[in-house]
C-alpha positions as CSV (number, residue, x, y, z in Angstrom):
1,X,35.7,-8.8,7.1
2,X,35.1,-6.2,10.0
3,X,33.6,-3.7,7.7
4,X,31.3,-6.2,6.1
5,X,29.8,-7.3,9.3
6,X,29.6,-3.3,9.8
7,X,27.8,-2.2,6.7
8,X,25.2,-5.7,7.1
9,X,24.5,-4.6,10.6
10,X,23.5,-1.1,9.5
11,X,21.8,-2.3,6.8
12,X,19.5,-4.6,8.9
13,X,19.2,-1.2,11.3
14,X,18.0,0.7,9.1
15,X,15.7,-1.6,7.4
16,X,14.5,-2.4,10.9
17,X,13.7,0.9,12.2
18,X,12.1,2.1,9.1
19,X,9.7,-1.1,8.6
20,X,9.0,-0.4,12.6
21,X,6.7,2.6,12.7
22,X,4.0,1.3,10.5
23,X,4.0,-1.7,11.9
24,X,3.4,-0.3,15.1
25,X,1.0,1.5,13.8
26,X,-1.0,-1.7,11.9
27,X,-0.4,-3.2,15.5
28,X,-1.5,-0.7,17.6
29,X,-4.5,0.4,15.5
30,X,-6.1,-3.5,15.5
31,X,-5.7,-3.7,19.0
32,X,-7.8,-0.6,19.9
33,X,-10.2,-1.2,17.4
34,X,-10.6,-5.0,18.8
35,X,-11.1,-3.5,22.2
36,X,-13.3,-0.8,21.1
37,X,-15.6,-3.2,19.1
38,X,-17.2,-5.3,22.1
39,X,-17.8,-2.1,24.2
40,X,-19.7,-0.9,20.9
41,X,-17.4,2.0,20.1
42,X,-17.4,2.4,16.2
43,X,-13.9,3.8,15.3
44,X,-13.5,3.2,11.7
45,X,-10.7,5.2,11.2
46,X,-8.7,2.8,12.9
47,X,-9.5,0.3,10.2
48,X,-8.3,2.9,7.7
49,X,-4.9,3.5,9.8
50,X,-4.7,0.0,10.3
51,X,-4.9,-0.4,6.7
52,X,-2.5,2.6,5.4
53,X,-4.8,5.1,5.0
54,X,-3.9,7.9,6.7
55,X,-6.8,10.1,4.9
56,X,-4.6,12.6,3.0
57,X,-2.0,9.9,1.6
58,X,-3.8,6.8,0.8
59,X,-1.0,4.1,1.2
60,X,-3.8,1.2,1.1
61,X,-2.3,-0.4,-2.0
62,X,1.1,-0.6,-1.6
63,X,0.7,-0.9,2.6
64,X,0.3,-4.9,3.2
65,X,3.0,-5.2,0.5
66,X,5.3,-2.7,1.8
67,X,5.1,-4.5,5.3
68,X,5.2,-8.2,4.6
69,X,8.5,-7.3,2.2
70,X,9.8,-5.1,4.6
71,X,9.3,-7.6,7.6
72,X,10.9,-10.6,6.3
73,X,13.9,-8.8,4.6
74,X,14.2,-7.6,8.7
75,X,13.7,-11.5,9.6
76,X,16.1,-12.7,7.1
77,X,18.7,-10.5,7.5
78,X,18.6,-10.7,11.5
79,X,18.8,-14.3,11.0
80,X,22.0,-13.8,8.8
81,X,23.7,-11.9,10.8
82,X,22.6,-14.4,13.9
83,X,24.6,-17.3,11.5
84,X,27.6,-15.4,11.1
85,X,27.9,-14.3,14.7
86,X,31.0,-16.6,15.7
């Protein structure tokens, strides 16, 4: 039953930390551009990070997908592993 536990809670960490950089990166990239905006600063290429593209690899289709999957299989499975926490 040990194990289990084990092999859900690296699961869920590896999940996690993969599905963490581009969201910091969709999250870091809106809030510089949001502050940028009113001081007149035109930095469109924070639109296209915060978007998934990176210029050479254009992720923009798959991006928006890829993070609300991998977000709330994180959410899900942190809640799981909340429940079973005796």
């Amino acid at each position: 039953m040990k194990k289990l536990k084990t092999n859900k809670r690296k699961i869920h960490r590896k999940i996690t930390a993969i599905s963490a950089i581009p969201l910091l990166i969709t999250i870091i990239s809106g809030t510089i551009y949001s502050i940028l905006q009113p001081l007149g600063v035109d930095a469109f290429w924070l639109i296209k990070w915060h978007t998934g593209n990176f210029g050479i690899i254009n992720l923009q289709p798959f991006y928006s997908i890829f993070l609300g999957i991998a977000s709330l299989i994180s959410i899900l499975s942190g809640i799981r592993l909340l429940q079973q926490n005796p």
